[in-house]
PDB file of N, H, CA, C and O in Angstrom:
ATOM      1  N   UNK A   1     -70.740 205.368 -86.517  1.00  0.00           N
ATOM      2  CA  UNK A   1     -71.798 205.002 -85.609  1.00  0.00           C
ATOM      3  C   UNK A   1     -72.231 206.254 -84.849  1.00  0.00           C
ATOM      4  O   UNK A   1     -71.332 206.981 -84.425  1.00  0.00           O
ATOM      5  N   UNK A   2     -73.390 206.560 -84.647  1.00  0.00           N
ATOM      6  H   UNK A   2     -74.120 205.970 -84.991  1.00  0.00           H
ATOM      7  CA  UNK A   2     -73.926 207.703 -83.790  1.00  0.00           C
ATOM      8  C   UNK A   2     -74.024 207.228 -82.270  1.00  0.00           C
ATOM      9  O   UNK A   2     -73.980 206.016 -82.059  1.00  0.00           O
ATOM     10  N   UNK A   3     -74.126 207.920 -81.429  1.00  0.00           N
ATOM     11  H   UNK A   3     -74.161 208.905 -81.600  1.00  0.00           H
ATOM     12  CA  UNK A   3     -74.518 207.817 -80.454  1.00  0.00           C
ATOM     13  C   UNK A   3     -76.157 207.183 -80.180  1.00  0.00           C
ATOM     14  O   UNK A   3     -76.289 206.195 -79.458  1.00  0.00           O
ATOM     15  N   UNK A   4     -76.909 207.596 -80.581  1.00  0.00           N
ATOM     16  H   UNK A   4     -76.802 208.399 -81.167  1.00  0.00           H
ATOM     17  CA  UNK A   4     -78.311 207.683 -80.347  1.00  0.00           C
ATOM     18  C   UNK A   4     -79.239 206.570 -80.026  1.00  0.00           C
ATOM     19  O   UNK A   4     -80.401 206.638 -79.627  1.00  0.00           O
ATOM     20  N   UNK A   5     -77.962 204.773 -80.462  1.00  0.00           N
ATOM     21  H   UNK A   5     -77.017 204.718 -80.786  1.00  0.00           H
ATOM     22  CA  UNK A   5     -78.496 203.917 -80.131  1.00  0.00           C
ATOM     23  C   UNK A   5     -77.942 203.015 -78.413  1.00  0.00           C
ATOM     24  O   UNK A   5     -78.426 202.267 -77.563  1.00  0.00           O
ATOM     25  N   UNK A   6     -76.482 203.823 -78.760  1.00  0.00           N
ATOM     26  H   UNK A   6     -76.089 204.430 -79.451  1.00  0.00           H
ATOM     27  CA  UNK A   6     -75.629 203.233 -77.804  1.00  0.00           C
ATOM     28  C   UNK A   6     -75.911 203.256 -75.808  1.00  0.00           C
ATOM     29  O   UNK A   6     -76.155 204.394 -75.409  1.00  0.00           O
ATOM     30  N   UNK A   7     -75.892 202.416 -74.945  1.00  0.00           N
ATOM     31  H   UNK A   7     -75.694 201.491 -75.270  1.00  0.00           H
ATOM     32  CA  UNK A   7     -76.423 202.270 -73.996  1.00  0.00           C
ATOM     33  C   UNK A   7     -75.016 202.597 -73.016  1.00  0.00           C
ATOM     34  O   UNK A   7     -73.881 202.181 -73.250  1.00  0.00           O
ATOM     35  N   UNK A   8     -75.392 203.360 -71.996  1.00  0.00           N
ATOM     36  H   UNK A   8     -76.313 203.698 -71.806  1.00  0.00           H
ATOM     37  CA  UNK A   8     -74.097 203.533 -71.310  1.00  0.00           C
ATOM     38  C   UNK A   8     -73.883 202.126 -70.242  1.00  0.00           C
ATOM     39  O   UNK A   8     -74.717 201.430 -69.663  1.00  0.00           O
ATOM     40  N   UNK A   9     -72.893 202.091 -70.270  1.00  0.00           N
ATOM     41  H   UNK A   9     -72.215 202.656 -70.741  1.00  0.00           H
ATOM     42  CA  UNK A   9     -72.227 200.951 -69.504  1.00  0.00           C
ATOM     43  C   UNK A   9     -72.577 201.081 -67.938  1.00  0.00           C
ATOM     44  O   UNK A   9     -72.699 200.099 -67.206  1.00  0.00           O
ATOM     45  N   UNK A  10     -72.766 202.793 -67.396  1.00  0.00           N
ATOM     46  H   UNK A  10     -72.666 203.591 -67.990  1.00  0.00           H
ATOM     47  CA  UNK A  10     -72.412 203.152 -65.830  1.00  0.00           C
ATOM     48  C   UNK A  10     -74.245 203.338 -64.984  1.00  0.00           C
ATOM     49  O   UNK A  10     -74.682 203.042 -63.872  1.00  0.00           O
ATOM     50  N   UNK A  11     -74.878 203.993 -66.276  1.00  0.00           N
ATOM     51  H   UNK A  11     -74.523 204.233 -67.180  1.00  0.00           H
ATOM     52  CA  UNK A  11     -76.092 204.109 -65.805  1.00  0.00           C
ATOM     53  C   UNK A  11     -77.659 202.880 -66.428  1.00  0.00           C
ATOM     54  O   UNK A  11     -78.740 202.711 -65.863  1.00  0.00           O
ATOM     55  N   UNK A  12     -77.300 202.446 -67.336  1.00  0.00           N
ATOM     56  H   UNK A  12     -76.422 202.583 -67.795  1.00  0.00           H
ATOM     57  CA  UNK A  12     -77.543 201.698 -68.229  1.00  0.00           C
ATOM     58  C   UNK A  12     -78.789 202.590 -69.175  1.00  0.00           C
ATOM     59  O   UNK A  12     -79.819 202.054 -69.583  1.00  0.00           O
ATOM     60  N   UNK A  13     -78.467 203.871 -69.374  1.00  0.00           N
ATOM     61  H   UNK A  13     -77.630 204.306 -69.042  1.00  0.00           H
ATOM     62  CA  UNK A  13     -79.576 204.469 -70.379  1.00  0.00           C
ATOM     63  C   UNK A  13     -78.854 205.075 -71.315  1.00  0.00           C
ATOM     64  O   UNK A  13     -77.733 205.583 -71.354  1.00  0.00           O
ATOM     65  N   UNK A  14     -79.896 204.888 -72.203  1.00  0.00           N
ATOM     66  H   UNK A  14     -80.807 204.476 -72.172  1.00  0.00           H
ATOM     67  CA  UNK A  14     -79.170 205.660 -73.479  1.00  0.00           C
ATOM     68  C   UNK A  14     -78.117 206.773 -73.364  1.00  0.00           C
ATOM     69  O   UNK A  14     -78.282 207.659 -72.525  1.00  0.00           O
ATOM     70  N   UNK A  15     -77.356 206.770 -73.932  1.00  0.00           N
ATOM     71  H   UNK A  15     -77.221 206.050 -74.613  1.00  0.00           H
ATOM     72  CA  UNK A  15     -76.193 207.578 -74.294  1.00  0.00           C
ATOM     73  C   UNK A  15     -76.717 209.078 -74.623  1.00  0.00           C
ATOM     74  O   UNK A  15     -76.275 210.049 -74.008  1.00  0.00           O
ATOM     75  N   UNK A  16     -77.527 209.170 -75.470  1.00  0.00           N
ATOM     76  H   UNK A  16     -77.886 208.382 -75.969  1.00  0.00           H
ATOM     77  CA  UNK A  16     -78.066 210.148 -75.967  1.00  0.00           C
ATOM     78  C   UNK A  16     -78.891 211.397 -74.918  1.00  0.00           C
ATOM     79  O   UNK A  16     -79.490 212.463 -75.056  1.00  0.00           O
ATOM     80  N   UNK A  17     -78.480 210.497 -73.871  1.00  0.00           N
ATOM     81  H   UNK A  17     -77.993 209.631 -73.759  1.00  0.00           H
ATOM     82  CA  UNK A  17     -80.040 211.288 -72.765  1.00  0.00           C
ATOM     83  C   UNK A  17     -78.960 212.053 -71.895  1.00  0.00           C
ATOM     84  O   UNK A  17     -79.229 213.113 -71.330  1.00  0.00           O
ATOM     85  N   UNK A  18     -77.624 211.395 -71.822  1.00  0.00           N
ATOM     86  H   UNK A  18     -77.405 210.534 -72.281  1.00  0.00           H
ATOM     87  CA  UNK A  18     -76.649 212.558 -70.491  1.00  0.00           C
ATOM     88  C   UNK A  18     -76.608 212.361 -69.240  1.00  0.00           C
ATOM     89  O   UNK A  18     -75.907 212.995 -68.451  1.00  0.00           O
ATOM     90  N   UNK A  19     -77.615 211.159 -68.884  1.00  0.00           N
ATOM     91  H   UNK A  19     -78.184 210.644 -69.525  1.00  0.00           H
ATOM     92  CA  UNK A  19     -78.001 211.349 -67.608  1.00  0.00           C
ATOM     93  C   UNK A  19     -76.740 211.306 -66.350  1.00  0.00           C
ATOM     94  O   UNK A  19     -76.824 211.727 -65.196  1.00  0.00           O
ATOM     95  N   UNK A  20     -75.582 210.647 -67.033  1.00  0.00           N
ATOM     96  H   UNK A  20     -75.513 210.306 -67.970  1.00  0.00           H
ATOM     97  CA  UNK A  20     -74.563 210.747 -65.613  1.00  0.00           C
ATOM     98  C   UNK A  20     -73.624 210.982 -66.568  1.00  0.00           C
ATOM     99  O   UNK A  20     -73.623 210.689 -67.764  1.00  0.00           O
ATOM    100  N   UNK A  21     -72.679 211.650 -65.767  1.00  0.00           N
ATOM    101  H   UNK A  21     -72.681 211.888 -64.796  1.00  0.00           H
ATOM    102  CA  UNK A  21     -71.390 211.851 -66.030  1.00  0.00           C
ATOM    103  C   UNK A  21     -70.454 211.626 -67.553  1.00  0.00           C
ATOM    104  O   UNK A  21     -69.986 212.347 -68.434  1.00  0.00           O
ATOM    105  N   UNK A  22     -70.521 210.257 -67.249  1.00  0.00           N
ATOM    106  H   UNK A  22     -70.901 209.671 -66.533  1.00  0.00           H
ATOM    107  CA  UNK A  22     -70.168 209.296 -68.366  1.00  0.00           C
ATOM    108  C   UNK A  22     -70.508 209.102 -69.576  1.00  0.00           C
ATOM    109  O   UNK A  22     -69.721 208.835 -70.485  1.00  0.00           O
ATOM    110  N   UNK A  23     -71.762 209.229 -69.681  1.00  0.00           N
ATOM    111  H   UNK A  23     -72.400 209.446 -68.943  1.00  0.00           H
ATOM    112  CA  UNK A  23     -73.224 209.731 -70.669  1.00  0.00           C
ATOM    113  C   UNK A  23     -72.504 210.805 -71.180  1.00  0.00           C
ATOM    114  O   UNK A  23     -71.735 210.588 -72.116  1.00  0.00           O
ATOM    115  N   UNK A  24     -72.640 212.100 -70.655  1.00  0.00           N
ATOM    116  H   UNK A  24     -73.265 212.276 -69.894  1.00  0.00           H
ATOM    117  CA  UNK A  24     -72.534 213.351 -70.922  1.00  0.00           C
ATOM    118  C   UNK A  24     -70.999 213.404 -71.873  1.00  0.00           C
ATOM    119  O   UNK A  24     -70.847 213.929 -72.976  1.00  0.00           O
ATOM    120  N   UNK A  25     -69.672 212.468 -70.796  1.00  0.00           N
ATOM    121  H   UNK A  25     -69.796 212.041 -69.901  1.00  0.00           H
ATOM    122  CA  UNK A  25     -68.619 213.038 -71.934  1.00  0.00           C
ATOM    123  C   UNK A  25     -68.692 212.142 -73.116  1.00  0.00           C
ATOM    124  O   UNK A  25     -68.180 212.585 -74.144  1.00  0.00           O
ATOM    125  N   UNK A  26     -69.273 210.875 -73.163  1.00  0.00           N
ATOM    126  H   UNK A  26     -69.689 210.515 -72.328  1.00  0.00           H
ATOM    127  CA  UNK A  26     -69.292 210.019 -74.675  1.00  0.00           C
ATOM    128  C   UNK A  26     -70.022 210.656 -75.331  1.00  0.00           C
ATOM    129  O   UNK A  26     -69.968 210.265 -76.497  1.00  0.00           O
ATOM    130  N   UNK A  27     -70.798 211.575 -75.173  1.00  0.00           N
ATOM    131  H   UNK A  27     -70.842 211.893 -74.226  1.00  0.00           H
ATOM    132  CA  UNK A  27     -72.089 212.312 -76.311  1.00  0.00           C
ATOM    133  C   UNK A  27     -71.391 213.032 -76.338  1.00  0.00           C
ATOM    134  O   UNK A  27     -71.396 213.339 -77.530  1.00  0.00           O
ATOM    135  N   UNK A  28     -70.361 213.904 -75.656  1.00  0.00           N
ATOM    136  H   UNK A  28     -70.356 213.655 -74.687  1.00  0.00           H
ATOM    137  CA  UNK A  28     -69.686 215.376 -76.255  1.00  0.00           C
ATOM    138  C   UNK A  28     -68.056 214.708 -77.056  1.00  0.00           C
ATOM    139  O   UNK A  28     -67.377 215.383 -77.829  1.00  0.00           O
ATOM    140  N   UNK A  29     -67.716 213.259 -76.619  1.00  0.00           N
ATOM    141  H   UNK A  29     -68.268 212.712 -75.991  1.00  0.00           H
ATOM    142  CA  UNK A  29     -66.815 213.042 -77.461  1.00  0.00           C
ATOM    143  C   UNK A  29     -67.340 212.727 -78.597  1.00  0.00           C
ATOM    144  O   UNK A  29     -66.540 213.110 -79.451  1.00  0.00           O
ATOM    145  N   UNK A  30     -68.181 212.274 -79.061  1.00  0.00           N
ATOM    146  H   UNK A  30     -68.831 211.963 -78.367  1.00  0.00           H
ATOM    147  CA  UNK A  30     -69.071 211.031 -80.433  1.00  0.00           C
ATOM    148  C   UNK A  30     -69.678 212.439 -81.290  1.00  0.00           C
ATOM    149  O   UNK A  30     -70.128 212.277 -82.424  1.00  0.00           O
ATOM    150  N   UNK A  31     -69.657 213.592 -80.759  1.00  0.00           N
ATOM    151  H   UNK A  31     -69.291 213.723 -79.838  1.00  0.00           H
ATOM    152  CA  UNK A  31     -70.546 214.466 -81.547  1.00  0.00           C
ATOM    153  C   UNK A  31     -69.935 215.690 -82.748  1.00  0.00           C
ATOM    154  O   UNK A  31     -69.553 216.684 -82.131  1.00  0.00           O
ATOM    155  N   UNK A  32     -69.844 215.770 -83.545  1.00  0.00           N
ATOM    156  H   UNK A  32     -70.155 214.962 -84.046  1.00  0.00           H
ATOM    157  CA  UNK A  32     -69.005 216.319 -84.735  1.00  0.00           C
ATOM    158  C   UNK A  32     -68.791 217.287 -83.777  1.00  0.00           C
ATOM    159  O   UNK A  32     -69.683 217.681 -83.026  1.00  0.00           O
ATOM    160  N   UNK A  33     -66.785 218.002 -83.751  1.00  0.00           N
ATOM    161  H   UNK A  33     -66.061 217.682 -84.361  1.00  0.00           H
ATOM    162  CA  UNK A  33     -66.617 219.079 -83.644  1.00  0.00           C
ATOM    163  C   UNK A  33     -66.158 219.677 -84.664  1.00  0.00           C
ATOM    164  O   UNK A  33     -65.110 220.290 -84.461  1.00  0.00           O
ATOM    165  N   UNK A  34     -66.671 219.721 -85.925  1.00  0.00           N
ATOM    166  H   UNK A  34     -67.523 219.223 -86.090  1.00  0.00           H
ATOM    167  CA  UNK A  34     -65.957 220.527 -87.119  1.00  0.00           C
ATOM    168  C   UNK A  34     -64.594 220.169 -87.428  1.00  0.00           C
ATOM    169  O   UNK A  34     -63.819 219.481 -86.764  1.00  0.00           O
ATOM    170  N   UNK A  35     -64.413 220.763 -88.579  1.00  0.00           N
ATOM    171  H   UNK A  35     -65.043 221.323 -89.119  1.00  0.00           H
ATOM    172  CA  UNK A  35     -63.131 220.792 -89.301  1.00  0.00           C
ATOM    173  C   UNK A  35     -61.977 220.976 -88.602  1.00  0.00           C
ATOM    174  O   UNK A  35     -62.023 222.045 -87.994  1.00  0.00           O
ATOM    175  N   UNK A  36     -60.923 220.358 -88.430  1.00  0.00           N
ATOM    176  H   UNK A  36     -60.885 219.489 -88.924  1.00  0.00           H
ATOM    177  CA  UNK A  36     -59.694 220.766 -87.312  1.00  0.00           C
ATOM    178  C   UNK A  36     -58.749 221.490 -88.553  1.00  0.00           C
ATOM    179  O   UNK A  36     -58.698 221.193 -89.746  1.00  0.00           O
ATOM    180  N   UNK A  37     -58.132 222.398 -87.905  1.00  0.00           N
ATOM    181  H   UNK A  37     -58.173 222.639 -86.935  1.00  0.00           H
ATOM    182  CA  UNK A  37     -56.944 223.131 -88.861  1.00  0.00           C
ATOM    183  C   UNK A  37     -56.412 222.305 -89.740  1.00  0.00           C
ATOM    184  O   UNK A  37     -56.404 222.525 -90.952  1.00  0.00           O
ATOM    185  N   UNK A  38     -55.938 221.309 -89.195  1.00  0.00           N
ATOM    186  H   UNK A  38     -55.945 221.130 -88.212  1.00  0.00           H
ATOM    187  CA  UNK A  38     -55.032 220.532 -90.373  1.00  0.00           C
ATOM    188  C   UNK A  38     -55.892 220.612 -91.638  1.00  0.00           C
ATOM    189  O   UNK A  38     -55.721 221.431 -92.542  1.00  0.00           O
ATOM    190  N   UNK A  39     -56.929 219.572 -91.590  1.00  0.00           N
ATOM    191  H   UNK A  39     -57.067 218.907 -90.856  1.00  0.00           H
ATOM    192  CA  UNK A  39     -57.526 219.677 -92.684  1.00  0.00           C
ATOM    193  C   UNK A  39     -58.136 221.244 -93.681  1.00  0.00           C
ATOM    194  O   UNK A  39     -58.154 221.346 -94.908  1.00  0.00           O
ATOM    195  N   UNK A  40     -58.509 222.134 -92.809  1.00  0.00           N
ATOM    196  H   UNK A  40     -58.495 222.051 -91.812  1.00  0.00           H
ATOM    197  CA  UNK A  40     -58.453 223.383 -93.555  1.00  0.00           C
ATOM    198  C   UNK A  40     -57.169 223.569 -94.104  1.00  0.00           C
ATOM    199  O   UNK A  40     -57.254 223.869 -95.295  1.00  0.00           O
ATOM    200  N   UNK A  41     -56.182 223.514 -93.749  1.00  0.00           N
ATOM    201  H   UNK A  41     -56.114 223.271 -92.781  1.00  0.00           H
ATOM    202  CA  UNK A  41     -55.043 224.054 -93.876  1.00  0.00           C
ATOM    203  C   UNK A  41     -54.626 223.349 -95.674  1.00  0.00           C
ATOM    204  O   UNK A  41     -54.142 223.930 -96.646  1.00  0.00           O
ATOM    205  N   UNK A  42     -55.076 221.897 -95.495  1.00  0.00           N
ATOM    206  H   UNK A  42     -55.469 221.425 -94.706  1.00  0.00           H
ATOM    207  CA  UNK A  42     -54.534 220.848 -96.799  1.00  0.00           C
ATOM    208  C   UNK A  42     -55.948 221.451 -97.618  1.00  0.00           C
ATOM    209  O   UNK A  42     -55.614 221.560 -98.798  1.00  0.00           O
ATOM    210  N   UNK A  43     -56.772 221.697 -97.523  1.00  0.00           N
ATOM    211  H   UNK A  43     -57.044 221.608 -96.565  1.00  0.00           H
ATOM    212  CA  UNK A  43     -57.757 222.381 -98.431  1.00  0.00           C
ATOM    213  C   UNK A  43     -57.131 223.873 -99.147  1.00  0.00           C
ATOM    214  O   UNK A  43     -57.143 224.240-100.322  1.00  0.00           O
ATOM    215  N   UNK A  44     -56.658 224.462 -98.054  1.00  0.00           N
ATOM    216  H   UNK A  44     -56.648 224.165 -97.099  1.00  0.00           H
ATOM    217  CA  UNK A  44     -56.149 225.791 -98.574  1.00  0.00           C
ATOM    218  C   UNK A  44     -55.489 225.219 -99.768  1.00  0.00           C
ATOM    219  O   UNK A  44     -55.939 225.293-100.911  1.00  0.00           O
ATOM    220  N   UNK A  45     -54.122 224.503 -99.327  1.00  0.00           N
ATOM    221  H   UNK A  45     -53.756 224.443 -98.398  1.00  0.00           H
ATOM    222  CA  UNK A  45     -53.157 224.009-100.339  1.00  0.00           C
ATOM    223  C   UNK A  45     -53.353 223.749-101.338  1.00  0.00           C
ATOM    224  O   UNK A  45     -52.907 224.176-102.403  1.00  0.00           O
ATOM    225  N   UNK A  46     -54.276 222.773-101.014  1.00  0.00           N
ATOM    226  H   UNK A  46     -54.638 222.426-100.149  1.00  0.00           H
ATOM    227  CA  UNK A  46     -55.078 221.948-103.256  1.00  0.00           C
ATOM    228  C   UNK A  46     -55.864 222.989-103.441  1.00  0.00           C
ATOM    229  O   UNK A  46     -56.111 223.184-104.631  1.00  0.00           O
ATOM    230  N   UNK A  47     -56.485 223.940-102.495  1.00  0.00           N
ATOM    231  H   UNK A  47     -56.285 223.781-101.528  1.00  0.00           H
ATOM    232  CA  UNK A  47     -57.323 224.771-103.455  1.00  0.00           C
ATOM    233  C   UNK A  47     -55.918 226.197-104.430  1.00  0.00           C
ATOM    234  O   UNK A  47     -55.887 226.390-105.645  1.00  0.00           O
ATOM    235  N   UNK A  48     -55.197 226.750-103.604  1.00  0.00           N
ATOM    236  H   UNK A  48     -55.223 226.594-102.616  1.00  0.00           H
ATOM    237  CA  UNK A  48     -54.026 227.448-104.140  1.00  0.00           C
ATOM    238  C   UNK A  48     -52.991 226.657-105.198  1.00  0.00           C
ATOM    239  O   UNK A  48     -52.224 227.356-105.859  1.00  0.00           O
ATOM    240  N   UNK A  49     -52.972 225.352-105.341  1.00  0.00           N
ATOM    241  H   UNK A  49     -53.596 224.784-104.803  1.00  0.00           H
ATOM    242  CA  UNK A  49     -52.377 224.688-106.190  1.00  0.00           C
ATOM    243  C   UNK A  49     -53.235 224.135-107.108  1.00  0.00           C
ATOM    244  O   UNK A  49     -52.570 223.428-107.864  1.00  0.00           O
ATOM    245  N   UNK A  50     -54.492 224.123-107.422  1.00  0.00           N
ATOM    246  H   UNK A  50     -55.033 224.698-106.807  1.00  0.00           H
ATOM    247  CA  UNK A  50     -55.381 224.338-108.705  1.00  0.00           C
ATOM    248  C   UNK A  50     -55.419 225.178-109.344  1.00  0.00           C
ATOM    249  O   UNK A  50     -55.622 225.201-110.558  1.00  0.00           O
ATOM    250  N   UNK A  51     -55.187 226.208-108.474  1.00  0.00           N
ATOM    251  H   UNK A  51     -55.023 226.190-107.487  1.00  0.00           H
ATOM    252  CA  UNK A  51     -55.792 227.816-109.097  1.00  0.00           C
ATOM    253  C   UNK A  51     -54.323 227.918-110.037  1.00  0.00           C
ATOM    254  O   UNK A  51     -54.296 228.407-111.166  1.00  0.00           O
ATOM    255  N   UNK A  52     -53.238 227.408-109.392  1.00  0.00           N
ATOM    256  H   UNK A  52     -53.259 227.011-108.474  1.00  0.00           H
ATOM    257  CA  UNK A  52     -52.117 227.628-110.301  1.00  0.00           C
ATOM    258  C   UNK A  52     -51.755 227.008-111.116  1.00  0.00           C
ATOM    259  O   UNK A  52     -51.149 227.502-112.067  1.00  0.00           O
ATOM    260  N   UNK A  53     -52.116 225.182-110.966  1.00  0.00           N
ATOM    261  H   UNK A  53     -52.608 224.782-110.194  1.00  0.00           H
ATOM    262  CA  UNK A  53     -52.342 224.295-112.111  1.00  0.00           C
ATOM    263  C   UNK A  53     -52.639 225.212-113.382  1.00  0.00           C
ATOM    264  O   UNK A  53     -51.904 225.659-114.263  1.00  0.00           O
ATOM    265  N   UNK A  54     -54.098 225.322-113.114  1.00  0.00           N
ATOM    266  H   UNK A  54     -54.696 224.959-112.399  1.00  0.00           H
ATOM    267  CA  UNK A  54     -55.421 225.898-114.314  1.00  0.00           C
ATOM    268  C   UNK A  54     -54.709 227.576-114.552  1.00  0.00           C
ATOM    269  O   UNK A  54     -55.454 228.254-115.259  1.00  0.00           O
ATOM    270  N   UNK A  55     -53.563 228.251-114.139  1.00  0.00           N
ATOM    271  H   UNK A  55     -52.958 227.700-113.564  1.00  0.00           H
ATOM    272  CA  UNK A  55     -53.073 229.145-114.775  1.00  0.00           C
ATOM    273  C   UNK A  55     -52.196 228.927-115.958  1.00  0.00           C
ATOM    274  O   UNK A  55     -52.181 229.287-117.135  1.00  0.00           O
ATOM    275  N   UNK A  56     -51.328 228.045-115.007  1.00  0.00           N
ATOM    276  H   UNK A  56     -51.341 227.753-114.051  1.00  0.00           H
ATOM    277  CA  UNK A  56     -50.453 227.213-116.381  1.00  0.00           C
ATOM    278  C   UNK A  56     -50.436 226.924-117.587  1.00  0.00           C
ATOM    279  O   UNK A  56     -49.716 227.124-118.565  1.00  0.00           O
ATOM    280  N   UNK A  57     -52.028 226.052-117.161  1.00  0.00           N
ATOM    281  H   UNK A  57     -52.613 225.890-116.367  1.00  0.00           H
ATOM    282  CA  UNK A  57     -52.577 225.843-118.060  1.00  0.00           C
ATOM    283  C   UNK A  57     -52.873 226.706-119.118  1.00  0.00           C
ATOM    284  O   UNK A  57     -52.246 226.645-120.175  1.00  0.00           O
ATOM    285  N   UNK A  58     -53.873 227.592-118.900  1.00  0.00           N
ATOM    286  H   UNK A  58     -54.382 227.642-118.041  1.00  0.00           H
ATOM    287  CA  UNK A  58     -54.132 228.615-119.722  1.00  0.00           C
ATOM    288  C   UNK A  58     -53.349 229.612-120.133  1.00  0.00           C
ATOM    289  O   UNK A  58     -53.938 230.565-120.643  1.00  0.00           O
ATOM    290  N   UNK A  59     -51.874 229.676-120.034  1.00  0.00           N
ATOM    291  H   UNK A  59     -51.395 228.902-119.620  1.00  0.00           H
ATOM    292  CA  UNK A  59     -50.883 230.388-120.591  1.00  0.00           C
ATOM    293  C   UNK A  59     -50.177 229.687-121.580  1.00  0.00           C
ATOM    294  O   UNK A  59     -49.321 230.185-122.312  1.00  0.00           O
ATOM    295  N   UNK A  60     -50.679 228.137-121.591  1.00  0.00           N
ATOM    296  H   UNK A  60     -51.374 227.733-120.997  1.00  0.00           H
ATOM    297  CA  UNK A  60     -49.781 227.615-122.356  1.00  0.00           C
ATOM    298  C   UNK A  60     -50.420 227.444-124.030  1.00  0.00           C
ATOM    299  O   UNK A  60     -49.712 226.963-124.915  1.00  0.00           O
TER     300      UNK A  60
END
């Protein structure tokens, strides 16, 4: 769900607009902050454990 429809409970305006407090931290919690380490980290992994799969492979 995005923010963009959601109505704040404290001011009664859209979420999307910031206007108080409350507004402001549900739009900065609801809003993508990128990739967190963990998940880079399990990408590294399957990507370094393909590369060695597909060596295997091709030696065999």
């Amino acid at each position: 769900m995005t923010y963009d429809r959601l109505v704040c409970a404290n001011c009664a305006a859209p979420v999307a607009e910031g206007r108080c407090p409350v507004c402001r931290a549900n739009r900065e919690r609801l809003t993508p902050q990128g990739p967190s380490p963990a998940m880079l980290l399990t990408l590294a992994i399957a990507l370094l454990a393909a590369i060695a799969l597909l060596a295997v492979v091709r030696t065999a």
